[in-house]
N, C-alpha and C positions, 0 to 999 in steps of 0.2 A: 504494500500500500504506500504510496506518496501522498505529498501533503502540496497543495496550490496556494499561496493567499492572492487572495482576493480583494482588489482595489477598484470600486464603484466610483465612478466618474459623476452618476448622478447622486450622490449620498455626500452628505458634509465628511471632511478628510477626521483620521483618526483625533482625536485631540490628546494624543498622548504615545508613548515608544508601545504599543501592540497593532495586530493586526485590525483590520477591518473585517475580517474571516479568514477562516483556514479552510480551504474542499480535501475530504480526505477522496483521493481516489484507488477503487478498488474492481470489485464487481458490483456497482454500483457508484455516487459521491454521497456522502457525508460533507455538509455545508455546517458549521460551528461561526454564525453570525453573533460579535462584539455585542455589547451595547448602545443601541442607535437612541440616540436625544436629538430632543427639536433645533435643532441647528442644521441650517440651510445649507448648500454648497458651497455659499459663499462665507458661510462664516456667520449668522448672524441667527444669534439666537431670537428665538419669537415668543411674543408676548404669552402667558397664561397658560394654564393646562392644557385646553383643546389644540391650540395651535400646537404646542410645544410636541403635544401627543402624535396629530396629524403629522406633523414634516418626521416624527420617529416611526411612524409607520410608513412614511413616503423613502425614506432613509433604507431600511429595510428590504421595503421591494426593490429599490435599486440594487443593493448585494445580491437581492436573489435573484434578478435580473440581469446582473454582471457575472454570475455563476452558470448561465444560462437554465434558472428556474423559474417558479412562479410560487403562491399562494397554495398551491395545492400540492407542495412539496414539504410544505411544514411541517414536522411532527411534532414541536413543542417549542413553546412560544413561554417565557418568563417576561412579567410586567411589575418596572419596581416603582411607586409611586411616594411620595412625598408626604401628601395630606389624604382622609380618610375619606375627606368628603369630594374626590374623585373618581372615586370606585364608580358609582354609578356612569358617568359621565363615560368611560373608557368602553365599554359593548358602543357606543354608540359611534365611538368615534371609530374603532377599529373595524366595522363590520363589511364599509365600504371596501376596505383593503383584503379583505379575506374572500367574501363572496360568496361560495359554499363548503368552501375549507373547512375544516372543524379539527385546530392541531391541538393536542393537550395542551394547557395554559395554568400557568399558575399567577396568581396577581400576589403581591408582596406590597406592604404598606410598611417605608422604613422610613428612619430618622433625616437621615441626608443622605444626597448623591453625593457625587466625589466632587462636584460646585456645588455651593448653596442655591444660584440661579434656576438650576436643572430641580421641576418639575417630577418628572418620568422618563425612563430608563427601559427600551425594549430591547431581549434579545432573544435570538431565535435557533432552533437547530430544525438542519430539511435536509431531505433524501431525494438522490434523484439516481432510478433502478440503470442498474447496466444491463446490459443484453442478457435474455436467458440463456 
């Protein structure tokens, strides 16, 4: 098995010395997507939870997009959120990006991200089958 990373052109750059993703490939890829926060490609973080949330799902599909996947490769999706009273707010915003996907998800409500600014934190792990 080798290991690819993965640099998303449309997804804000790492903000810090780790990858953007790792594709393990094998018989099959294994996709091990970072954690994507609302920050643009250019750099510029965006107001409030829904936005913040929105460009970390938009962030996302571009790795999985640059890995050449989609939404329906996902097998488990982690959501680390800030404040409690977002929980609700998060099915609504992610649902567009998913569609009929349904990967295991786990939502986490923690003290801080690794900036105070950061809102919400998604990361994701996807499968994409190799030939039988």
């Amino acid at each position: 098995m080798s290991n690819r990373i993965i640099i998303a052109t449309g997804a804000a750059p790492p903000q810090g010395p780790y990858s953007m993703a790792i594709a393990s490939d094998g018989p099959g890829t294994w996709l091990h997507i970072a954690g994507q926060v609302g920050v643009d490609p250019q750099g510029k973080l965006l107001d409030g939870f829904e936005a913040q949330a929105r460009q970390a799902w938009a962030n996302l599909m571009a790795v999985l997009s640059s890995a050449g996947m989609h939404a329906g490769h996902l097998v488990k999706v982690h959501s680390f959120l800030t404040r409690q009273a977002d929980v609700p707010l998060l099915g609504a915003v992610r649902a567009p990006f998913l569609g009929e996907a349904r990967p295991a998800s786990t939502v986490l409500v923690v003290q801080a991200l690794a900036r105070p600014e950061w809102l919400v934190e998604i990361e994701g792990i996807a499968f994409l089958p190799g030939p039988a």
